[in-house]
KEKE-3310 file (N, C-alpha, C; in steps of 0.2 Angstrom, whole numbers, plus 5000, padded with zeros to 4 digits):
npx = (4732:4741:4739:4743:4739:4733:4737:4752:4756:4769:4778:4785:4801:4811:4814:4828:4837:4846:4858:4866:4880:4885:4897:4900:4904:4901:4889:4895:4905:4905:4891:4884:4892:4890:4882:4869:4854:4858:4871:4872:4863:4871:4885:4878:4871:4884:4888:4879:4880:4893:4895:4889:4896:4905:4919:4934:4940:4930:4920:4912:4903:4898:4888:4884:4877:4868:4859:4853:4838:4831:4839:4841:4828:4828:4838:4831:4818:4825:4836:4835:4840:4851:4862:4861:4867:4881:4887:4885:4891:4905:4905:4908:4920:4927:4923:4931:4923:4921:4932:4942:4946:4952:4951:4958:4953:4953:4937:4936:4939:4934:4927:4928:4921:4924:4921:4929:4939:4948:4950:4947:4956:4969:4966:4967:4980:4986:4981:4986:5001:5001:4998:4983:4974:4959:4952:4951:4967:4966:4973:4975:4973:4973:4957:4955:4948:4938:4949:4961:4974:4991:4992:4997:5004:5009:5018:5028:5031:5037:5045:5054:5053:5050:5035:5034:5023:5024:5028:5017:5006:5008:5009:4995:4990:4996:4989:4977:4979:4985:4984:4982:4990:5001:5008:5011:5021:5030:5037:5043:5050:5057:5064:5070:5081:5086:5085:5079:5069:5057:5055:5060:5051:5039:5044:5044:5030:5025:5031:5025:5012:5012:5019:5017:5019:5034:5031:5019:5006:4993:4984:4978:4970:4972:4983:4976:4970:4976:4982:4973:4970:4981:4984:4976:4976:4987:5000:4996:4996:5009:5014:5008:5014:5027)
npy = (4968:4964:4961:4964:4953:4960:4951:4947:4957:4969:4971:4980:4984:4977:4984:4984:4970:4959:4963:4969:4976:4989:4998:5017:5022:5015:5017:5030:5030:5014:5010:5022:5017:5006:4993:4987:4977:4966:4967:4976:4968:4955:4961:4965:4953:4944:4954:4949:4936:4934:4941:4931:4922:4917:4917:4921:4913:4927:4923:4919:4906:4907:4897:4895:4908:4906:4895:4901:4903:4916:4925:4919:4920:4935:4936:4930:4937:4952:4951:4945:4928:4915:4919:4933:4934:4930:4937:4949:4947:4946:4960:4966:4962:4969:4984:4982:4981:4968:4955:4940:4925:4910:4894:4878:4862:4844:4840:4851:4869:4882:4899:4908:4922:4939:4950:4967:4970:4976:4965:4953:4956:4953:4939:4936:4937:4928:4915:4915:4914:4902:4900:4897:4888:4885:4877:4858:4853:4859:4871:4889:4902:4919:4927:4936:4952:4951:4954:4961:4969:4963:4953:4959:4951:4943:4949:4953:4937:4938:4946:4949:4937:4922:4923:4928:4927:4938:4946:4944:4950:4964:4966:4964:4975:4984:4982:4987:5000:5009:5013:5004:5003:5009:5002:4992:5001:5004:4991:4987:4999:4997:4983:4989:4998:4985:4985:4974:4972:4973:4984:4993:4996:4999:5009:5021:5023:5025:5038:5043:5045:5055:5065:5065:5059:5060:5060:5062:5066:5066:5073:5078:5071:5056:5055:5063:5054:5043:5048:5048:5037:5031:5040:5035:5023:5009:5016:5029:5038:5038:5043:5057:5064:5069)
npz = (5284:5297:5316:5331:5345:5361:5372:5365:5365:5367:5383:5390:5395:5408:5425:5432:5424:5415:5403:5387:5383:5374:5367:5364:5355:5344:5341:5333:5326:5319:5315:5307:5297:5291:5278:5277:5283:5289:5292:5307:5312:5312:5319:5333:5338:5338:5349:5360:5361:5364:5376:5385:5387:5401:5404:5394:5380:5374:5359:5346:5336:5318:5313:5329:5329:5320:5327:5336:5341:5343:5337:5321:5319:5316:5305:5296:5294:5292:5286:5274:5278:5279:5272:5272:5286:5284:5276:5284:5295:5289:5285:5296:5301:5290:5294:5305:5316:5321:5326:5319:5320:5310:5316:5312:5313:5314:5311:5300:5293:5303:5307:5318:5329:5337:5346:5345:5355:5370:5378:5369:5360:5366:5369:5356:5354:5362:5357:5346:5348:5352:5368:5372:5369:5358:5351:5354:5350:5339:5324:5322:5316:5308:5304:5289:5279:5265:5251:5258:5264:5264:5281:5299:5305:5294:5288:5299:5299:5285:5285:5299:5308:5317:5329:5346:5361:5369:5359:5347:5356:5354:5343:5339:5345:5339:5327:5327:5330:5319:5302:5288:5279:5282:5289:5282:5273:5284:5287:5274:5273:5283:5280:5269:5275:5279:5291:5303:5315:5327:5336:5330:5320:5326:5333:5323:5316:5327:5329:5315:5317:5328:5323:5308:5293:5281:5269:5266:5256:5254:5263:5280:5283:5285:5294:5307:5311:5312:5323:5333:5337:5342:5351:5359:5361:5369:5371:5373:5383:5387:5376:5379:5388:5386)
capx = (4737:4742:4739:4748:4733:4734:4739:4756:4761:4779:4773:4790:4809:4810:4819:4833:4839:4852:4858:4869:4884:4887:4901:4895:4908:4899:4883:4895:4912:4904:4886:4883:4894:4886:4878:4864:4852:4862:4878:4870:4862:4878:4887:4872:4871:4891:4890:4874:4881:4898:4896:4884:4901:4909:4927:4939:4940:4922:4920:4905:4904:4892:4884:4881:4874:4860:4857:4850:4832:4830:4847:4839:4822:4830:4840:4823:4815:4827:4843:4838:4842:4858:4867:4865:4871:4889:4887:4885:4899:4911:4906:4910:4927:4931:4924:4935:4920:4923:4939:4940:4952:4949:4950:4958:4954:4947:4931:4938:4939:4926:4928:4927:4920:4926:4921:4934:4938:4955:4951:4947:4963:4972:4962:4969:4984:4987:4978:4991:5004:5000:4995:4977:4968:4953:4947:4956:4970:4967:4978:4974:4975:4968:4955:4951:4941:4940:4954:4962:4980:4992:4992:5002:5005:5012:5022:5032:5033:5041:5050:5058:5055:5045:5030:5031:5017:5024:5025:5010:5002:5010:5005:4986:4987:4997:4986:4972:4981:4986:4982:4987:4996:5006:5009:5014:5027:5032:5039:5045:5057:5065:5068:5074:5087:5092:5084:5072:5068:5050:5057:5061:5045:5033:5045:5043:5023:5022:5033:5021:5008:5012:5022:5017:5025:5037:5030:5012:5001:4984:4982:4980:4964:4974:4986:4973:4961:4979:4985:4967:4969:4989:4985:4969:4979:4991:5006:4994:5001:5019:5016:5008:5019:5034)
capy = (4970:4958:4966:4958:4953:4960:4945:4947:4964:4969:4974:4986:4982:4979:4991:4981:4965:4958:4970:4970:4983:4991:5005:5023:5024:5011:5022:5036:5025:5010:5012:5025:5016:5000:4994:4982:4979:4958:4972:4978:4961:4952:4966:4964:4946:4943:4956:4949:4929:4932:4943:4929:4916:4918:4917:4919:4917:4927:4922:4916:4904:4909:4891:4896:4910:4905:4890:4902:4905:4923:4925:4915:4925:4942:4938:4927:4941:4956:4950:4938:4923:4914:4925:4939:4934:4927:4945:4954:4945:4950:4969:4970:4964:4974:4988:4978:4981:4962:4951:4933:4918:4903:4888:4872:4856:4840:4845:4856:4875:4886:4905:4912:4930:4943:4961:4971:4973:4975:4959:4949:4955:4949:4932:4930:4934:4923:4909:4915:4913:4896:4901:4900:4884:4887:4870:4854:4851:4866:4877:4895:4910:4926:4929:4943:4954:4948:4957:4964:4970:4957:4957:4961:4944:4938:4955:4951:4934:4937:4950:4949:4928:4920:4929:4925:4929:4945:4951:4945:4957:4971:4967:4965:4980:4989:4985:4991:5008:5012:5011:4995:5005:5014:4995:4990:5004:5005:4985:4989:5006:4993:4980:4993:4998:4980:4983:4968:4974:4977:4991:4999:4998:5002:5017:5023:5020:5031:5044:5044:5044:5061:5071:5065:5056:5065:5059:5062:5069:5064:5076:5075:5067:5049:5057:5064:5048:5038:5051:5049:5032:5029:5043:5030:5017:5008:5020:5036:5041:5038:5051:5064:5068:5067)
capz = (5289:5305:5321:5337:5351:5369:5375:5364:5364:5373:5390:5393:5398:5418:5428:5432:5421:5410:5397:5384:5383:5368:5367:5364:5350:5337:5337:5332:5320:5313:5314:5301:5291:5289:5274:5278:5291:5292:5296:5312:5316:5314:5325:5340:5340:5342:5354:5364:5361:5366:5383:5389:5389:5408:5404:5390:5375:5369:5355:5345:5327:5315:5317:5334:5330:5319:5329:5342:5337:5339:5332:5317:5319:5316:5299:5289:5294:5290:5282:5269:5282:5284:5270:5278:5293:5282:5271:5289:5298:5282:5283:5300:5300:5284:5297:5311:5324:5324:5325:5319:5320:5309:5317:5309:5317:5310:5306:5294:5296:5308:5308:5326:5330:5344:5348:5343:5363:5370:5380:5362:5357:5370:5368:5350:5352:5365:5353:5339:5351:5355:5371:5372:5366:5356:5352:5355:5345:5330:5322:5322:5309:5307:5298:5285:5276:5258:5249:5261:5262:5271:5289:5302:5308:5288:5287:5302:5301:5282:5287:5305:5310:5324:5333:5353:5363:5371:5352:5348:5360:5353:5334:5338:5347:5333:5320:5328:5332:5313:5295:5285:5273:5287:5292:5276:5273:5288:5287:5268:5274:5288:5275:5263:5276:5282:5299:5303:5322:5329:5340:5325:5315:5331:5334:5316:5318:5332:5325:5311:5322:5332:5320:5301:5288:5277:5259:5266:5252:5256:5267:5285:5288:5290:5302:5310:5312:5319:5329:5339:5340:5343:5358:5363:5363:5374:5372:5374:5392:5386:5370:5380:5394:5383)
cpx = (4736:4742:4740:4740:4738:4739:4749:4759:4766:4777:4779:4796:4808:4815:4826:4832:4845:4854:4866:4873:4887:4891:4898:4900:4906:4894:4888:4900:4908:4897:4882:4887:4893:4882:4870:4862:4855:4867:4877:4867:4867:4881:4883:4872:4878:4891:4886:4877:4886:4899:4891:4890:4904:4915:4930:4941:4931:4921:4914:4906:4898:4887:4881:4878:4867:4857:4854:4843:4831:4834:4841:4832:4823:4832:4834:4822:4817:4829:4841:4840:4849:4865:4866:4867:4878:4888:4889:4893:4905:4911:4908:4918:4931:4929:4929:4931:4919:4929:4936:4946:4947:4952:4948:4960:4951:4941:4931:4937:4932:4929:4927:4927:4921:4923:4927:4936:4946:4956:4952:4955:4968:4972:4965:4978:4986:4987:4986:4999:5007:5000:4988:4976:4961:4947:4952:4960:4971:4971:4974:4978:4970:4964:4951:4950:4942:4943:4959:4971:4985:4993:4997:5007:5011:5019:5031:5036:5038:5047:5056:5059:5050:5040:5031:5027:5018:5023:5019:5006:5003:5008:5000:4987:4990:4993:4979:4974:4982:4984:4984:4992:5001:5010:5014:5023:5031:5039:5043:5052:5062:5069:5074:5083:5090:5092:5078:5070:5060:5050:5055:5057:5041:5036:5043:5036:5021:5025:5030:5016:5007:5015:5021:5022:5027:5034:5026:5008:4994:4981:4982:4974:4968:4980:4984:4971:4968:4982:4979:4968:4975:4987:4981:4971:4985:4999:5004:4999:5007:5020:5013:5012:5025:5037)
cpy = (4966:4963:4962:4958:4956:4956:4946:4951:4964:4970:4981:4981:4981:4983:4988:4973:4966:4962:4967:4977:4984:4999:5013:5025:5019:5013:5029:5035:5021:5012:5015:5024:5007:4999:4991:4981:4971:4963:4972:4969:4956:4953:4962:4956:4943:4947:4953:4943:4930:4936:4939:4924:4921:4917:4916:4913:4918:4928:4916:4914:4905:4903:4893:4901:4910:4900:4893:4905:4913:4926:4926:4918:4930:4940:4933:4933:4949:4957:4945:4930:4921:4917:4930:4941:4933:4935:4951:4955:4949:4956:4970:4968:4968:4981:4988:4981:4974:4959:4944:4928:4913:4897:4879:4866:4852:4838:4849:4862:4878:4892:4905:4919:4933:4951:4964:4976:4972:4967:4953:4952:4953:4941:4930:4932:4929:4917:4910:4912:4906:4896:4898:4895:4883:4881:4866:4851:4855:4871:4885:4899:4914:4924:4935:4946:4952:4955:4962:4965:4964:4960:4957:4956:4941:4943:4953:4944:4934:4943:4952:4942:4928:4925:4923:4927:4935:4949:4952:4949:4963:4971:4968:4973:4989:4989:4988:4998:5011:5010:5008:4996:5008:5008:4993:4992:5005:4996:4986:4995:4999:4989:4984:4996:4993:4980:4976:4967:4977:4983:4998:5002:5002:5009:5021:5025:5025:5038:5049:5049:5054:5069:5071:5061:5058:5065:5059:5066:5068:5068:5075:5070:5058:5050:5059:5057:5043:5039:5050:5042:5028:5035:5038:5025:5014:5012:5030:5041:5042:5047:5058:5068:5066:5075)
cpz = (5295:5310:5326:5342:5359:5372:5374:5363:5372:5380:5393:5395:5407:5419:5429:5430:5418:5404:5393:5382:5377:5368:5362:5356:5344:5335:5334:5325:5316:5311:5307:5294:5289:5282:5272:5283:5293:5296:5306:5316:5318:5320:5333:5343:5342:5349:5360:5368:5366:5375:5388:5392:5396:5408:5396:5386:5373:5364:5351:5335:5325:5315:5321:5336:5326:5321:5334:5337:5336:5336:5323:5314:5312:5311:5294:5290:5289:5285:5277:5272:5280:5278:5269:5282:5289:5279:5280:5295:5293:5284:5290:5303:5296:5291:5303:5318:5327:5321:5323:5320:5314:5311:5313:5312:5311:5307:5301:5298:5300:5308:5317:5329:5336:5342:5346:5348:5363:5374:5373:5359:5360:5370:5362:5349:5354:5360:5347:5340:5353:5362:5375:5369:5363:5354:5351:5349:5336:5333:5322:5318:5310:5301:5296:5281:5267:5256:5253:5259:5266:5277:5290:5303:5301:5290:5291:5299:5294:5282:5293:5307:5314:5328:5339:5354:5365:5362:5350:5348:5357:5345:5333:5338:5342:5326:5322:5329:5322:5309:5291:5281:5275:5288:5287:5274:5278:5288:5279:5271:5278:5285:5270:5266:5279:5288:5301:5311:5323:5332:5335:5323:5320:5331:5326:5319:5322:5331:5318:5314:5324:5328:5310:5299:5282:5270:5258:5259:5250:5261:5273:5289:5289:5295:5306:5314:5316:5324:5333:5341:5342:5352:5363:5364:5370:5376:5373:5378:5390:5382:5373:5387:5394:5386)
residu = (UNK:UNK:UNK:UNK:UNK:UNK:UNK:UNK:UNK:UNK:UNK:UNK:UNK:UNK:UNK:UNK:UNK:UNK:UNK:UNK:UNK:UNK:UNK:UNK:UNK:UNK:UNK:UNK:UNK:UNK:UNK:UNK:UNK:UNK:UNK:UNK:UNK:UNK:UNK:UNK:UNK:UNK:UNK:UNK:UNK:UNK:UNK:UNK:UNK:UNK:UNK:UNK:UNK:UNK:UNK:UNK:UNK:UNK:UNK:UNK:UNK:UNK:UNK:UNK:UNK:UNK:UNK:UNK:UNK:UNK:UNK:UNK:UNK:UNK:UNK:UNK:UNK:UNK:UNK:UNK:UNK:UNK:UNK:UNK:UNK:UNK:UNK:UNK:UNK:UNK:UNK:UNK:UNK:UNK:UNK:UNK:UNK:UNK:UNK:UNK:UNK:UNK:UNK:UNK:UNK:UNK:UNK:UNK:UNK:UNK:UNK:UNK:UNK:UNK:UNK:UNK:UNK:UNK:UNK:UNK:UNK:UNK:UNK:UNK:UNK:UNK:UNK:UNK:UNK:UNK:UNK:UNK:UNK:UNK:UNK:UNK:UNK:UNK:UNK:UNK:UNK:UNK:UNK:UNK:UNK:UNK:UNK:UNK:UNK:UNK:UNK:UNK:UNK:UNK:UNK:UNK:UNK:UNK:UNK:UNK:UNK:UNK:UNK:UNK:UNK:UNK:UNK:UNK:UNK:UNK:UNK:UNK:UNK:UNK:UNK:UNK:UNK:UNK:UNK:UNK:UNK:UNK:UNK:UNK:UNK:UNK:UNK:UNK:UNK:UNK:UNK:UNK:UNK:UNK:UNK:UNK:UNK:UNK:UNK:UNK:UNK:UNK:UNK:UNK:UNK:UNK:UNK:UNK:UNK:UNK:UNK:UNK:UNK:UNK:UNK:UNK:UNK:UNK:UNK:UNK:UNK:UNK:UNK:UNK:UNK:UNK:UNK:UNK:UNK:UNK:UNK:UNK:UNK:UNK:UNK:UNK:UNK:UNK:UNK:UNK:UNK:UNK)
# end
């Protein structure tokens, strides 16, 4: 058995320093639903890396994080090394306590990792918007969780036409508010009646949201879980002092 000498043992945190901020709601949503300990080091490390950057966009490539030693430490030791840091990035997009873009430049592609902050959703859509330049001269696309459902981003663009920026903003911030399959049929009923208007769908969505949807038979735990987070969102205030 190894035992650390005097010399190398921790001595304690100081009273005041640099800290990293971690939302009281990821020990309480993602956390216990994690399935590895890369999961959690992934998480921690995007959140560590990317709130050291000083301005917009914060966003961290998995390169740049195992190029950081302790980073690089933490998964040989833990996770299996650097596929568990790719396995951990994965699991917490499918959780979505991280966002990603992949960035296509000449180098070829690079994934790019965000918090799942409303500042980071601002940051892509901007980037999606062609707003927002992330590296010079690359294309930009979401990226997500293997097999996932399509995103908001296709749905539109094969269903209504062109994403601007002001939309943009409102697609991040609606797929964060509901559940993909609300997403899905929600843009399917509009087509089905020949309406092709984002107005329309958001309003549906939220109508969902508040009063249920008619064909529901799963119960209520998923109108539950998006009525919490359509009031937590950006239209909360509106829905409650209707």
């Amino acid at each position: 058995m190894t035992t650390s000498s005097n010399h190398d043992a921790f001595a304690g945190f100081p009273g005041i320093g640099k800290a990293t901020a971690i939302p009281n709601l990821f020990f309480a949503t993602v956390l216990p639903r994690m399935d590895a300990p890369g999961d959690l080091l992934a998480f921690l490390w995007v959140a560590r890396l990317t709130q050291e950057l000083k301005a917009e966009p914060r966003c961290v490539s998995a390169d740049a994080i195992w190029a950081h030693e302790p980073a690089r430490r933490s998964f040989e030791r833990l996770a299996g090394g650097r596929p568990g840091l790719d396995a951990g990035l994965q699991r917490c997009l499918e959780l979505r306590a991280l966002l990603a873009l992949e960035v296509r430049g000449p180098g070829g592609p690079e994934a790019l990792y965000f918090v799942n902050t409303p500042a980071a959703r601002r940051s892509i859509a901007r980037a999606l918007a062609g707003e927002l330049e992330l590296r010079p001269g690359a294309a930009v696309a979401p990226l997500r969780a293997r097999e996932e459902r399509p995103g908001i981003f296709r749905l539109y663009e094969e269903h209504i036409g062109t994403i601007t920026p002001l939309v943009a903003e409102k697609l991040v911030e609606a797929e964060a508010a509901y559940p993909p399959d609300w997403i899905e049929d929600a843009f399917r009923e509009a087509a089905e009646r020949n309406i092709r208007n984002w107005r329309y769908i958001q309003r549906m969505l939220e109508t969902w949201a508040l009063e249920g949807r008619p064909d529901e038979t799963t119960g209520r735990d998923a109108l539950e879980d998006a009525k919490r987070r359509f009031l937590g969102g950006p239209f909360g205030n509106i829905a409650r002092y209707r």
